[in-house]
C-alpha positions as CSV (number, residue, x, y, z in Angstrom):
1,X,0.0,0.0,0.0
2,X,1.5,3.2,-0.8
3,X,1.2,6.0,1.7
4,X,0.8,9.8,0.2
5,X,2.5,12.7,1.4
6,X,1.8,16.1,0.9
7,X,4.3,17.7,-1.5
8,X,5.9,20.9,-0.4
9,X,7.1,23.2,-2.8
10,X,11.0,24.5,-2.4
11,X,9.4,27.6,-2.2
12,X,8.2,26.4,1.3
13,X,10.9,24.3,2.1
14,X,13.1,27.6,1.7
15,X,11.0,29.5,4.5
16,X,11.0,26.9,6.7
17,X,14.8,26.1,6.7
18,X,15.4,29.9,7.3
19,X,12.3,29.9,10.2
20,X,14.0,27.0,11.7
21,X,17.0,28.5,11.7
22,X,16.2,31.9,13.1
23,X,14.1,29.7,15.9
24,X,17.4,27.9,17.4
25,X,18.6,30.9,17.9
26,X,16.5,31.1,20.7
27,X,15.8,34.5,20.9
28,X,12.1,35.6,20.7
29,X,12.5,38.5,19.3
30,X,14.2,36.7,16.2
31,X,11.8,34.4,15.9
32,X,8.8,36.8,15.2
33,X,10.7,37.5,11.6
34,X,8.8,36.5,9.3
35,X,10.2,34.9,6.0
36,X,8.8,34.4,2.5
37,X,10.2,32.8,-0.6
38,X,9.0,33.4,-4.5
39,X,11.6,31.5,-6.5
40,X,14.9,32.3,-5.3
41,X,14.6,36.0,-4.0
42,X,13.4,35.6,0.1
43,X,11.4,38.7,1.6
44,X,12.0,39.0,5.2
45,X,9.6,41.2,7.4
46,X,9.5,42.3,11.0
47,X,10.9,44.8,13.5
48,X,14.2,44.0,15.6
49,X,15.8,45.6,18.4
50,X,19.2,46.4,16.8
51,X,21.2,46.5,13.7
52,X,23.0,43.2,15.3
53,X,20.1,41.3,15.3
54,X,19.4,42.4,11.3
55,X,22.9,41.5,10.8
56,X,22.6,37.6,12.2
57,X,19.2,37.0,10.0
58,X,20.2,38.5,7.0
59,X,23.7,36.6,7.1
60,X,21.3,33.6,7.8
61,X,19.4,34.6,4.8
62,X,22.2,34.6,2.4
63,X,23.6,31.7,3.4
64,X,21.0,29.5,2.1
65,X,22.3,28.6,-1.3
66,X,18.8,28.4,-3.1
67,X,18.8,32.7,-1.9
68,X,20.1,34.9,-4.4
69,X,18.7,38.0,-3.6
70,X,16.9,38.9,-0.2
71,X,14.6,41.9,0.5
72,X,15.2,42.9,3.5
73,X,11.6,44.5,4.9
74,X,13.2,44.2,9.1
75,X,12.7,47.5,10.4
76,X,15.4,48.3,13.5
77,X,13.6,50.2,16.1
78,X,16.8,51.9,18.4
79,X,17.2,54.8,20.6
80,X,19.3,56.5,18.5
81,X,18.9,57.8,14.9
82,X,21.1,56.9,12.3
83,X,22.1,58.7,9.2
84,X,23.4,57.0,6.1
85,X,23.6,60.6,4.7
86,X,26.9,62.7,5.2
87,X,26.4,66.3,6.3
């Protein structure tokens, strides 16, 4: 007798290698990123507590070798305010 199983498209089997991932990290505050794969580009979405934190998940991110571009929707809440602008 054959047993079925339901197929999971890579698409899926991307996110959830990258949610896993982010959840042995054991910080909850990682692990309410949320992740989302079309093809090979991965959109990541949440809010973080530093720019360390959105430095671990998008190094994560790219080093999935099925990634080859990730959109990187994490917005880093901080007390201080950055400026990528020179004055």
């Amino acid at each position: 007798m054959l047993k079925l199983q339901e197929a999971i498209l890579p698409e899926e089997g991307l996110t959830h290698r990258i949610q896993d991932t982010i959840h042995q990290l054991g910080s909850p505050q990682l692990g309410q990123i949320r992740s989302e794969s079309i093809g090979s580009k991965l959109i990541l979405q949440g809010e973080l507590s530093s720019w360390h934190e959105l430095q671990l998940i998008l190094k994560i991110a790219l080093n999935e070798p099925e990634v080859e571009r990730v959109e990187n929707q994490i917005r880093v809440r901080s007390g201080k305010r950055l400026s990528l602008v020179a004055d």
